[in-house]
N, C-alpha and C positions, 0 to 999 in steps of 0.2 A: 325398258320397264320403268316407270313412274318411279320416282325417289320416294314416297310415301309407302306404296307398295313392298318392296327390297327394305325400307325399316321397316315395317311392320310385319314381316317374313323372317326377319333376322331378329327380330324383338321375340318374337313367339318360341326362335329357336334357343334362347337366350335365357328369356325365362323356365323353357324346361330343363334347360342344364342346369339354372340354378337352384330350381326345384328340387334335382336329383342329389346335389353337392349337399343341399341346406337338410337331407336326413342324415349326415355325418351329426351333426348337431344337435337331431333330436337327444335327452337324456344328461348331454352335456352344460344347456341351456333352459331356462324356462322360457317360456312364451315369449314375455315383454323383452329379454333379452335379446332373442334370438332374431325379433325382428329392430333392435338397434343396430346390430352390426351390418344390415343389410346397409343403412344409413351413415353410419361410422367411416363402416370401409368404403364404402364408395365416393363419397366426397373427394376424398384424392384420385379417384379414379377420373372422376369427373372434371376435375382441376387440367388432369394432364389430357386427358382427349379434346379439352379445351385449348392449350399449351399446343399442342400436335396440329389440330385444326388450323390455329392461326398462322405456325411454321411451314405450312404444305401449304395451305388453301390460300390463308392470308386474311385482310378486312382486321376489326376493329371492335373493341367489346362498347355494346350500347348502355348508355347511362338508366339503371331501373327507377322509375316514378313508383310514389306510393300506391297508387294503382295497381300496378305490376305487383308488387311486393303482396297485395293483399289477396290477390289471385294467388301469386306461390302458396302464400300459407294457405288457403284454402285447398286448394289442390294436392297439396302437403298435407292436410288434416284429414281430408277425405278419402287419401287412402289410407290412411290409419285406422279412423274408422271401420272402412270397408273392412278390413284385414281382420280386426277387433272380432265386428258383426259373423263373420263369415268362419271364425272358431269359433264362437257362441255355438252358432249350426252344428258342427264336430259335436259339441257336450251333450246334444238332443238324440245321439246315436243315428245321424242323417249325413255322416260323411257324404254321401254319394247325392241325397236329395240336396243338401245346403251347397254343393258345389254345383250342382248343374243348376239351380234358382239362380245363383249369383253371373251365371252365363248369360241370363237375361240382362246384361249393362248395354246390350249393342243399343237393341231395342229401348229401353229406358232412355239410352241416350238422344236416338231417335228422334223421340217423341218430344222428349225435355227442349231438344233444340228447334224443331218443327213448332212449338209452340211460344216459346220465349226468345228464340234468336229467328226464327225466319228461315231455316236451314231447309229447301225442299230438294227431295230425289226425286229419279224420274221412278216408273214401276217397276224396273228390273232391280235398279236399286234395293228397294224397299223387299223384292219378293227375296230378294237375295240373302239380307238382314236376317229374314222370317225363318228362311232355308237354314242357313246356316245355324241357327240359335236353337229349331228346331232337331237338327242334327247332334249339334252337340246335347242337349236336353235326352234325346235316343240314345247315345254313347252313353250317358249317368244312369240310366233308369232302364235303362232295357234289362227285364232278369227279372227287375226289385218291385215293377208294376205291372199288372197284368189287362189291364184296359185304361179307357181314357176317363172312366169314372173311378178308380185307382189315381190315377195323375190329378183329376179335383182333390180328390182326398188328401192327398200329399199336400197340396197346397197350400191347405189350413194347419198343417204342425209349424211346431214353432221351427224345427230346422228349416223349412221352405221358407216362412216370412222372416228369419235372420238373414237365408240364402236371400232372399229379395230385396232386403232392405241391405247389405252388402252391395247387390250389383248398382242398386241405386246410388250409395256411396261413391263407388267407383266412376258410374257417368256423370256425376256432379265434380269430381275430379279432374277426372279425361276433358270435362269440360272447361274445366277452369285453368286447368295448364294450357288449354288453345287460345282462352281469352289473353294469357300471360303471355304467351308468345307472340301475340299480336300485338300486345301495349308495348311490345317494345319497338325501337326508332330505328333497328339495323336494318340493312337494304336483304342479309340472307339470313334466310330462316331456317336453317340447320343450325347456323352458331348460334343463333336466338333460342335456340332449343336446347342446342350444350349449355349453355348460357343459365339456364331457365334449371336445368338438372343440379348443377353446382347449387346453386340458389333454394332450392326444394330439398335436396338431398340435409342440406346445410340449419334447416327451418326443422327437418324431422328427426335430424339426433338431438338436437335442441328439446323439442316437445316430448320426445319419447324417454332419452334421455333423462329427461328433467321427474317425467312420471318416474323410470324406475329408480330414481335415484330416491326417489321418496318413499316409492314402495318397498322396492326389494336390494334397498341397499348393500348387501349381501353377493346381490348376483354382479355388481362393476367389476372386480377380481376376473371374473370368468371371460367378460367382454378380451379382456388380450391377452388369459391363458391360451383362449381358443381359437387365436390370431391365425395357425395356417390355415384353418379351415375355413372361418369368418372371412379374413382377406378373401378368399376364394369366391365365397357369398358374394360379397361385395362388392365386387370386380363385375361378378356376371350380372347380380343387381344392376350394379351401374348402366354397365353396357345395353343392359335388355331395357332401361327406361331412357334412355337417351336415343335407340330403337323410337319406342313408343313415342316422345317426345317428339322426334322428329316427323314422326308420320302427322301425330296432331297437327304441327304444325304447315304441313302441306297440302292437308286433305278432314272434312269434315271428319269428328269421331265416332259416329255411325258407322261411316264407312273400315275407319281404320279399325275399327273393336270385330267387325263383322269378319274382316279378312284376318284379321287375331284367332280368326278362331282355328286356324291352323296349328296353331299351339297343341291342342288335343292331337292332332296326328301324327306330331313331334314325340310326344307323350307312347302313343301306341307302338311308334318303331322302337321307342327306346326300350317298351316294354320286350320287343316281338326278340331287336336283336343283341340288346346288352342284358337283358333279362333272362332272355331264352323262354318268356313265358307266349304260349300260343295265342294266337290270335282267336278270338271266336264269330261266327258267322255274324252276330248283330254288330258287332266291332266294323268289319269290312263294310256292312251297309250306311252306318253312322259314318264311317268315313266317307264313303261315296256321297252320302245325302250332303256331309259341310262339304265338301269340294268343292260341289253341286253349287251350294249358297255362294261360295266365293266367288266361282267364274260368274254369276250371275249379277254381282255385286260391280265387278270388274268391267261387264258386257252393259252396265246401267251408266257406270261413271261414266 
């Protein structure tokens, strides 16, 4: 199995654990809070998978140019953004529509790198992208829309274009943590990617940080009341971008966003068997259809 593939497998799985950990937090945390700690705690998480890497693996940490640094932060800022954008969606009462909009980043990013870097797939590639984004888009709305002039319609609330403008966020991200781990000078590019997480992680307690410290001065106290839980966050935060990270760094983000979207099926088992809630027949199709996009995606690479 391709090292891009197995992080981006394990990124997806990673992210829905922490999805699941980070509703302990709801209630306990506001918003801007509760996405600090993802960034707090992980930095040392990051530190030591870095520490672990170079003790087992070995090599060398590379010297970052201003270059590099401006890509973190951007990369860093954009998924803040996204994150931002993609609760906005929540407050339009389009939970469901503003998430499967923001599924659209594969494709966004696509297109973004097809036309300003030069990034061509072959057509399996590209049908696979389609599949799969179309899949998960089935998974969010199947139920909530009832034809394909229904789904135009969605498209114009404001949940859908914060959903849209979200996933855009994100492949302007995904994109720029690829260029970051290219501007760096190391020969392997998994530790250029630990590398690159410490450095981002490190950039967005900082920015975020520094917002709530201005806003909701109030909420700092709660940051290391809420330490077992947060630590928790933060741990699988880490891990699940360092995942992601890694795949960027070995494989266009097209691709790795597109095979991400296995994430949603992580999701559904979690639902089927730590939930006990049943599965329903458009669930098992949606699942089939992203599969589908995946091997398709995989059968192109």
């Amino acid at each position: 199995m391709p090292v891009w593939v197995a992080a981006t497998l394990l990124a997806g799985l990673f992210q829905t654990w922490r999805t699941a950990l980070q509703q302990r937090l709801r209630g306990q945390l506001s918003v801007n809070a509760a996405a600090v700690v993802r960034y707090l705690y992980g930095v040392p998480v990051g530190v030591l998978l870095v520490v672990l890497y170079l003790s087992v693996i070995g090599g060398s940490l590379s010297s970052p140019s201003w270059e590099y640094l401006l890509f973190c932060a951007l990369g860093g800022l954009g998924q803040i953004i996204g994150t931002n954008l993609l609760i906005m969606s929540f407050g339009h009462r389009g939970f469901a529509v503003g998430t499967a909009y923001s599924k659209t980043e594969a494709v966004q990013a696509a297109l973004i790198a097809l036309v300003f870097l030069g990034e061509s797939f072959g057509l399996l590639s590209w049908a696979g992208i389609a599949v799969s984004v179309g899949g998960t888009l089935y998974l969010s709305l199947a139920g909530r829309v009832a034809s394909l002039r229904d789904v135009a319609a969605a498209t114009v609330q404001p949940s859908a274009l914060y959903g849209l403008g979200a996933g855009l966020a994100f492949a302007l991200c995904a994109l720029a943590i690829r260029a970051a781990t290219q501007a760096l000078d190391g020969p392997d590019a998994t530790l250029r990617a630990l590398e690159t997480l410490v450095v981002i992680n490190t950039m967005q307690t900082l920015m975020q940080g520094s917002w709530l410290l201005a806003t909701e001065r109030r909420s700092i106290p709660d940051l290391f009341r809420t330490w077992r839980s947060s630590a928790q966050v933060g741990a699988l935060s880490a891990m699940g971008s360092a995942c992601w990270f890694t795949g960027f760094a070995y494989a266009p983000v097209a691709l790795v966003r597109a095979v991400g979207q296995v994430e949603i099926l992580f999701t559904l088992l979690f639902s089927r068997f730590f939930l006990r809630e049943r599965m329903k027949r458009s669930d098992v199709i949606g699942a089939l259809v992203v599969v589908s996009g995946v091997v398709l995606v995989l059968l192109g690479r």
